[in-house]
C-alpha positions in Angstrom: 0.0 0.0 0.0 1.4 3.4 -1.3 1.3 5.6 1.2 2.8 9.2 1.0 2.9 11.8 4.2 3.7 15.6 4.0 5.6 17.9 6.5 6.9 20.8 7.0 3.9 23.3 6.3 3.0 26.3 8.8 2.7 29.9 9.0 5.6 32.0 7.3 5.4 35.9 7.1 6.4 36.8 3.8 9.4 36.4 2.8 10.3 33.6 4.8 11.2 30.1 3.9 9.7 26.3 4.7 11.0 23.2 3.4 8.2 20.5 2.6 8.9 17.1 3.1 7.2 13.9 1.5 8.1 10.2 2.8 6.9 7.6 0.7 6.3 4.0 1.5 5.1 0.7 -0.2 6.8 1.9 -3.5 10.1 1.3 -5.1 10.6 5.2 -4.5 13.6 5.0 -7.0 11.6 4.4 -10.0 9.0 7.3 -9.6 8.6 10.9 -10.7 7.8 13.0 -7.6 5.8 16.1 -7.3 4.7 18.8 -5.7 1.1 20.3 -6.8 -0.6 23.0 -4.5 -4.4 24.1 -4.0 -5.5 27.8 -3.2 -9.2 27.6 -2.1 -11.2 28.5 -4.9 -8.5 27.6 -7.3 -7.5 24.6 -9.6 -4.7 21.8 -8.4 -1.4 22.9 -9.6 1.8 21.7 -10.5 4.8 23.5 -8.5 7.6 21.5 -9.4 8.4 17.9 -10.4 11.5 16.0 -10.3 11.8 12.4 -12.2 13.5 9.6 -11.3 16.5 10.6 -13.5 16.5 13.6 -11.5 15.6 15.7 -14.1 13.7 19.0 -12.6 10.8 20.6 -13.8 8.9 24.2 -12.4 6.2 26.0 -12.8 7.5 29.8 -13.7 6.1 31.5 -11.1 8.2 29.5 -8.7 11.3 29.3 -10.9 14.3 31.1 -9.0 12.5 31.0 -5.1 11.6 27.2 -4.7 13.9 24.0 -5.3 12.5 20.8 -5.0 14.9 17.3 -4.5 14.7 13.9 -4.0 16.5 11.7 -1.5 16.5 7.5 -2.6 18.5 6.4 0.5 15.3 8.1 2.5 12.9 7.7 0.2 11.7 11.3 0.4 11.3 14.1 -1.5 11.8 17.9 -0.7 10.1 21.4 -1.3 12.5 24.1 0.2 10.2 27.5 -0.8 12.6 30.8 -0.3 11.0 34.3 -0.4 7.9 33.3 0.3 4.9 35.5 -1.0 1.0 35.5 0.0 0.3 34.1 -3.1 2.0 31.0 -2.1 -0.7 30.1 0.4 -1.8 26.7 -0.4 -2.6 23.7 0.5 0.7 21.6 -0.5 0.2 17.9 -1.7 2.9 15.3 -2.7 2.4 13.6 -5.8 4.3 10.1 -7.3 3.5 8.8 -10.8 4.8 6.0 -12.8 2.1 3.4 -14.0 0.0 4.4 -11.5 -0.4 7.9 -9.6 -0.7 8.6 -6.0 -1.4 11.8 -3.7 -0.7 12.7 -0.3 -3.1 14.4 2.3 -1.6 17.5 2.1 -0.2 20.2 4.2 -0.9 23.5 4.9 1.1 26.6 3.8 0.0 30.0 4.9 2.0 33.1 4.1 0.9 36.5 6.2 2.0 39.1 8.2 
């Protein structure tokens, strides 16, 4: 059973940083691409960035420059760290793997304020 759990979210004035964390069990975590998608309320699921099991990287632009995400085989987890942090980046953060099949996480909070 896949099973994929999030960490790191919280409150972050802006212009602060977090680092999202995703462990992932009951999958060869090697073979998969890992994700990160967010969801604003109101708004569409989105991709944020994306990293393959080649390591190849992928982001969306309007986190291109502030946000790096990474993968970690030996610890089967993969990262989010989110630098200069902006309201607009409050979400809720999920963790996604794909390969044959897709899987989510449950999400975790991020809220950017003053």
């Amino acid at each position: 059973q896949v099973q994929l759990v999030e960490s790191g979210g919280g409150l972050v004035q802006p212009g602060g940083s977090l680092r999202l964390s995703c462990a992932a069990s009951g999958m060869i975590f090697s073979f998969y691409s890992m994700g990160w998608y967010r969801q604003a309320p109101g708004k569409q699921r989105e991709l944020v960035a994306s990293v393959t099991s080649g390591t190849n990287t992928n982001y969306a632009e309007f986190v291109k420059g502030r946000f790096t995400i990474s993968r970690d085989n030996t610890k089967n987890t993969v990262y989010l760290q989110m630098n200069g942090l902006k309201p607009e980046d409050t979400a809720v953060y999920y963790c996604h793997a794909v390969r044959n099949m897709q899987y989510w996480g449950q999400g975790t909070q991020v809220t950017v304020s003053s």
